[in-house]
Structure formats: C-alpha cells, structure tokens
N, C-alpha and C positions, 0 to 999 in steps of 0.2 A: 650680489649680482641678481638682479631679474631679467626674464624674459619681457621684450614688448611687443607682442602681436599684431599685426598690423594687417586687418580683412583687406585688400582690396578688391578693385573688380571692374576688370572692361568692361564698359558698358556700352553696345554696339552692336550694329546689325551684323550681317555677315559680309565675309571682307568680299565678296561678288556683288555688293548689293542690294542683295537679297534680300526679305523678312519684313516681317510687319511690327511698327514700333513697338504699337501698344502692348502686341503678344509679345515679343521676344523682347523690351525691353522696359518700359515704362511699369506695367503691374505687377512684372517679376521683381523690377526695382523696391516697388513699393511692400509686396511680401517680405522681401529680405531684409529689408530696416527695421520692419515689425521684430521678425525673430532676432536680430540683433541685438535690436534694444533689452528685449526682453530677458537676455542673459546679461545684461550688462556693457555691453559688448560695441564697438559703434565700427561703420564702415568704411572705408577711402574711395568712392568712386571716381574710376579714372575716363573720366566725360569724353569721346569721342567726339573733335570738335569738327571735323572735315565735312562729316555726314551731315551734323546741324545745320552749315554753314550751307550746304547743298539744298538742305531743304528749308530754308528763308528764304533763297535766289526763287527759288520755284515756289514756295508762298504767296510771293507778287503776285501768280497770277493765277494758282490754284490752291484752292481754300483747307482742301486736304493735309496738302504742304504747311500752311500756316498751322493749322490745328496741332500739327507733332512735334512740329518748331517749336508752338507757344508751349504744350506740356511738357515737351525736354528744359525748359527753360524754368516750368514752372515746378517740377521734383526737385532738380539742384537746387532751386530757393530753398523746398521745404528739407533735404536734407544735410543743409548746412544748420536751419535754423534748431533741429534736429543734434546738432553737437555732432556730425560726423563730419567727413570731409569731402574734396571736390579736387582732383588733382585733370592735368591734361594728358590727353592721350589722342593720338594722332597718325592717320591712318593718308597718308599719300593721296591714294588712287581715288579719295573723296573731292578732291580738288578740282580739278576739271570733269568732274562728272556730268551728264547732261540727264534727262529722264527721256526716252522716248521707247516706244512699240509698249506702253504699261511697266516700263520695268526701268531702273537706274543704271545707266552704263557707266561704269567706271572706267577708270584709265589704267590698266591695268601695269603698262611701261613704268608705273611711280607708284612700286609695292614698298619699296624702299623709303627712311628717311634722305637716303644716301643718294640715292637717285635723282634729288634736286641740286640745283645750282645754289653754292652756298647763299648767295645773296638772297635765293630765293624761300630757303631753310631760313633763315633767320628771320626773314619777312613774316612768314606763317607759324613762328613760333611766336612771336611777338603778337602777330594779334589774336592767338591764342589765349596766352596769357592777359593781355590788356582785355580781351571779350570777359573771362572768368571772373580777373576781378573786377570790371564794372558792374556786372550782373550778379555777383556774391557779395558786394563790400554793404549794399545796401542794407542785406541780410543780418549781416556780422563785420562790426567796420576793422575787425581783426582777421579778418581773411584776408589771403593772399595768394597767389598760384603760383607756387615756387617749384613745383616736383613735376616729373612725363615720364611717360611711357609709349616708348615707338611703337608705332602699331607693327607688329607682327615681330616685336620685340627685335627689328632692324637696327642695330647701332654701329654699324660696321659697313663700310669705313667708316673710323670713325672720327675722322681731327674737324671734317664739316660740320657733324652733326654737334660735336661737344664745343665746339665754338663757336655756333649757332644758338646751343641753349646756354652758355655763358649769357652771351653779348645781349640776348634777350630779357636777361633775370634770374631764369633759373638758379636756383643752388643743389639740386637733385635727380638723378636719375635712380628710374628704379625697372630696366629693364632686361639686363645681364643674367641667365640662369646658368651657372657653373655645368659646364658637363654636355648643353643643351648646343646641337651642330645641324644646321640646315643650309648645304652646301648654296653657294654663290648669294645667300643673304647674311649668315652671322659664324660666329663659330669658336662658342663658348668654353669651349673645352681647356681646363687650365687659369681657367680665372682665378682672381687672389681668393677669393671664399666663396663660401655658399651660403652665408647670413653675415658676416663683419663686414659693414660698410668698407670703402676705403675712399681717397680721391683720386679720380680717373685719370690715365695719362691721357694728353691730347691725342695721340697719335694712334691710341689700342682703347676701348674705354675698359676690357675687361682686363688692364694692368694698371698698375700704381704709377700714378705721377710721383714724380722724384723730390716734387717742392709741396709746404705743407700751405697748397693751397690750389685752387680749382674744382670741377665739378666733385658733387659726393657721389659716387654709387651708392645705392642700397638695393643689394640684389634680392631678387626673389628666391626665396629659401628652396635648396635643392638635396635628393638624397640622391646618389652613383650607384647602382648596382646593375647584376648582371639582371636581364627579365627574359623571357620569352613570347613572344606575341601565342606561340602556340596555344602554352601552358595554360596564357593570361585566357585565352577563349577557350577552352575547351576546361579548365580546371584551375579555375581561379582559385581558390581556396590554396590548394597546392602552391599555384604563385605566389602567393602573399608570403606564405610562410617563409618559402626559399627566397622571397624578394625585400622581408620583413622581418621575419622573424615571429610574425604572428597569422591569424589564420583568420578568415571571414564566417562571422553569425551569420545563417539563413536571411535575417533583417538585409543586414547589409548587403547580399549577394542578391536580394529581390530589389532593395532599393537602386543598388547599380543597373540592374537591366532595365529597369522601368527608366531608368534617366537615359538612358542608349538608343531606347524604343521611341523616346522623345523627342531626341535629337535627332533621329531617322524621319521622324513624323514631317518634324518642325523643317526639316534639311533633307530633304531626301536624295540630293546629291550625295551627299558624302557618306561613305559606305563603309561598313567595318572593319576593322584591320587584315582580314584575312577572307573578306569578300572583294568584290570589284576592281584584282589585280592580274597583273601580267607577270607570270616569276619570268623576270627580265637577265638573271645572271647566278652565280654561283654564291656571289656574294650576296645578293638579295636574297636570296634561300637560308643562307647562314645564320642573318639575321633575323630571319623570321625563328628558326631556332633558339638563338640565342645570342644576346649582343648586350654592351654595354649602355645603359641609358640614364638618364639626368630624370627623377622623379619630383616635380614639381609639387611644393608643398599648395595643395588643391584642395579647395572643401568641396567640389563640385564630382570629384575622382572619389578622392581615398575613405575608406571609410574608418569612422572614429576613430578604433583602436592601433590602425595605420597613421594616423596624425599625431595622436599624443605620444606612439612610438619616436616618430623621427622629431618632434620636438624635446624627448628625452635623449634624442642623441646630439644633440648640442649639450647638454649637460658634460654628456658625457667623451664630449671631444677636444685634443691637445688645444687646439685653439682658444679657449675659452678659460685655460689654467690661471694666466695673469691678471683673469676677472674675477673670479671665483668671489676673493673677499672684497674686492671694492664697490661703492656704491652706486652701482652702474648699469644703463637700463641697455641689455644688449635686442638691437631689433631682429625682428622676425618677419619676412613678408611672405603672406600665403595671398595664393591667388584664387581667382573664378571667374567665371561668365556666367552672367544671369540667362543669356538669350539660351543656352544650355543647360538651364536646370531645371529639373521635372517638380520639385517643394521643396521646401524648405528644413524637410524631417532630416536631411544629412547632416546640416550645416547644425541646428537646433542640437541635435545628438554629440557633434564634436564637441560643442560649447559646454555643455554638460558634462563631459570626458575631462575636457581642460580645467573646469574649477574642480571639478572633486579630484582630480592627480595633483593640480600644482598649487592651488589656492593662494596663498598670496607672494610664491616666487613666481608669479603670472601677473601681469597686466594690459591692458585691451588700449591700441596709438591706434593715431594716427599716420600717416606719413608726410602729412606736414608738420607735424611735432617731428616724429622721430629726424626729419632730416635738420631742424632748427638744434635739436638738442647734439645733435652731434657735430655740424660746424661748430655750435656754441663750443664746442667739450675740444677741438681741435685748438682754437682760439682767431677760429681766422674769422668772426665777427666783430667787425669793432664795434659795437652799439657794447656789447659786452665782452669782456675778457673770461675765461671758462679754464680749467684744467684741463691738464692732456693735454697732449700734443701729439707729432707726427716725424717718426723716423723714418727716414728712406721714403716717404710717402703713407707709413702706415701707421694708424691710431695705437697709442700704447696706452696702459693705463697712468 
C-alpha cells in the first residue's frame, strides 16, 4: 500500500466578488507550481470557471476584463504543459453576475450547485467541461476534465447535482469533507470516509450507491476532533497538542499569523474567529469553548508536523487493514487557496516533512489520475477491465 497525495487548490477570487486576479490569484498560482515542482511534487488546480466566463462577457467591451481572461487561460496552458493538472470548479453566483458601481455583483440567491434547475446544472457543467478540454487538449492531447468541485463544496441536495455531472461526463467528485456541517447548504457529518473514495448514491453524495457504478467520490482528507476557537487564539500551541497530539515551533506559529495578517490585509471583511461577532446564544458560546470539528487536510492552515501527523493516521486506521499488503495506491486529497496564502515557506516545509517520514510509501497524483485509477480498479471502465470491485457500493481490495 501507498499513499497518493493529491495538492489541490481553488483557484478563485472571493466568493463576493471581490479581489484582484493578478494578486489573489494568478502569481500566487505561479509561486506555487514553482515550489511544487521543486519537491517533486505537482498540483491539481481546480479552475474556477463561472468567474472566467463573467470576465470574457465583459472583455467584449473592457480591455481590463480581456487582459485576466486571456492570463487565466494563458497559466492553465502552462500548468498543464507543466505535468500537473486542471480539474473544474464551479461557483454559482458567477453566473449571472453583472460588474457595475467598479465592483462585480454577484447573484448571491445561486450560492448553491443545488439551487439551479437541473437542466440548468447540467448545462453549465457541460460547458465547463467541453470549455477545459478544448482549451487543454491543445496542450496535452491526453487531457480531459473528468473531476469538480462545488464551489463552496455544495453537493447537497444531492440526486441534481450527481446526475448533472454524470450526464455531462464527469466520472468524479472531490467535494464531500466527512465531519464538515454548514447548516442549509451541506452536511457532511457521517460520510463513508475521510480519504477511501467510494461511488456516490444518487440521492445523498456523502453515501454509497448500492450498484458498482456511478459517480466516484474522492473526498477531501479529513481529521474529527474536539477544538477550541478559544484555545486555538489565545494558545495555539496548546491547541495543537490537545487537537494533535503535537505542538507548534515558533516558525510555525509566526508563519500562521503572518498568513492571517494577510488574509485580513487582502479581505478585510472577514474577521477572525473571535472578533466581529454577536454571542447570539448558549449554544454559540459552547462552541466557541469547545465543539466537535472536521479538520481539513490544508497546506495553507496546518503546519508541517500537523500534516504528516494526520497522514500517519491513515496508516494507522481500521479502514485501511484490507490494504495494508496489497499493491495499492490509496488517495489522499489535501486542499488550499492560493488567494489565502502569504508564500510558499508552509507548503515547501510540509514537502520536506513528507519525503524524509514517508519516502517511497509516498507518492505525489493527480486527481485525474487518482480518479481514472480507481474506476479503472472498480472495473466499471470498459476501455479496460482492472481488479477489484464493489460490495454493497464499496471498493474492496
């Protein structure tokens, strides 16, 4: 058994609108592939196509517009050409957006994938997809845009959206984080895993369809523990420990603020967990205490010794027993946002962390590999027949 790593990373302004490409999105882009490479290591960006599409309607007729068009268009070339990837990701409220008073209004009523009428979900998933690969195939005539990620990781309800990205092509979603609840949009809590794919029922995507076939999940790698918001700001170190089981270098504890400081800078709306609120209830209080939360495997959060922790706890978890001796690359999806990262010294650090712990039970995917190699491993691609299959809906070895 190995591990397959799979960077990805929204890549997008902010979901109001907000931001400026170049800063928040295109030369952080470009930073990050550098250090990627550099370790070995390659990316899956997950292209934010609503935005794009918003700003070519407004290209026509201001040159600004074209200019972030053309260089959004013109990175995804080079970082396909680059050996990494290019998956979709897709943000609602970019869709009828209009630009006026200097600023981009979005439609805020379409946070949701969910919130469109199916015909109209699968309209815009399709020319998602068909946009990607005409504008990557040229690149690499082995590209394809097979995998999405909902913008704001909406996948619920879910029988529109998973027979939306059927009927379009898809063979993968990678937007379910086990543990992860944000009332009247998703509510992750009890999904099958927190890193083994499975195939998504139509009806729930964060359960197992019953037949060995339909969409794949590949969730976003998730750790459950209790946290404190308190703790977390006033004595992080402490947090870690009781949240980790390890504790934060000085490094790390200056590189987190400075990336905080940044995203204050860059956002000055959004305000830190225990500033610019209202304690609205009893229950809000509790949980600023202490409450049960879904820790997203993040390069842009955790620092080093917090990541190769929770990638050693897949080692060392029941689920993973039936793998152990077979020849079998189990995936891993950690996530990020560039528009949120102050450099690169976090992600460079982790990299570093990960080949001297794991060395070669480590390997650096994609997510359109890892999602190819596991239909393949199910058998429900006919181009090839693969090992493994699917009981009750779930991958055995």
């Amino acid at each position: 058994m190995k591990l397959g790593l799979i960077l990805t990373n929204d890549w997008e302004l902010y979901g109001d609108g907000s931001g400026d490409y170049f800063e928040l999105q295109h030369r952080p882009l470009e930073a990050l592939l550098k250090a990627v490479e550099s370790h070995g290591a390659r990316l899956t960006v997950m292209a934010e196509a609503g935005q794009q599409w918003a700003h070519r309607r407004l290209g026509e007729q201001e040159a600004w517009a074209q200019e972030i068009a053309s260089g959004w268009e013109a990175i995804l070339k080079e970082t396909v050409a680059r050996k990494s990837d290019v998956q979709l990701h897709l943000h609602p409220q970019w869709l009828n957006a209009r630009y006026e008073n200097n600023r981009w209004q979005v439609d805020l009523s379409q946070w949701s994938l969910s919130s469109l009428p199916g015909s109209v979900t699968e309209k815009v998933l399709k020319e998602g997809k068909q946009y990607l690969d005409s504008l990557l195939q040229p690149v690499d005539p082995d590209y394809e845009c097979i995998a999405f990620r909902a913008g704001n990781y909406c996948m619920q309800p879910s029988p529109g959206a998973v027979l939306g990205l059927l009927k379009a092509g898809f063979i993968c979603d990678s937007s379910v984080t086990r543990g992860m609840y944000a009332p009247q949009y998703y509510d992750y809590r009890g999904a099958c895993s927190s890193f083994l794919p499975w195939f998504a029922s139509p009806d729930n995507i964060k359960y197992r369809n019953a037949e060995n076939k339909g969409l794949l999940e590949i969730p976003i790698y998730s750790y459950e523990t209790y946290v404190s918001l308190i703790l977390r700001e006033l004595f992080p170190q402490l947090a870690n420990i009781i949240s980790f089981g390890v504790g934060m270098s000085r490094r790390d504890r200056m590189w987190l603020s400075r990336n905080n400081k940044e995203k204050l800078k860059k956002y000055p709306l959004r305000s830190r967990p225990l500033m610019g609120r209202n304690i609205r209830s009893v229950r809000w209080l509790l949980s600023v205490i202490i409450a049960r939360s879904a820790v997203q495997l993040d390069y842009d959060k955790l620092p080093p010794n917090v990541f190769v922790r929770l990638l050693q706890k897949i080692h060392e978890s029941r689920e993973v027993e039936a793998w152990r001796d077979k020849e079998v690359i189990i995936p891993v999806v950690a996530s990020g946002h560039v528009k949120g990262m102050y450099n690169c010294e976090n992600i460079e650090r982790i990299l570093d962390a990960i080949k001297a712990y794991f060395k070669d039970s480590l390997t650096f995917w994609t997510l359109g590999e890892a999602a190819r190699y596991w239909v393949k491993r199910a058998g429900t691609d006919s181009r090839e027949a693969a090992p493994g299959s699917l009981e009750g809906g779930k991958l055995r070895p």
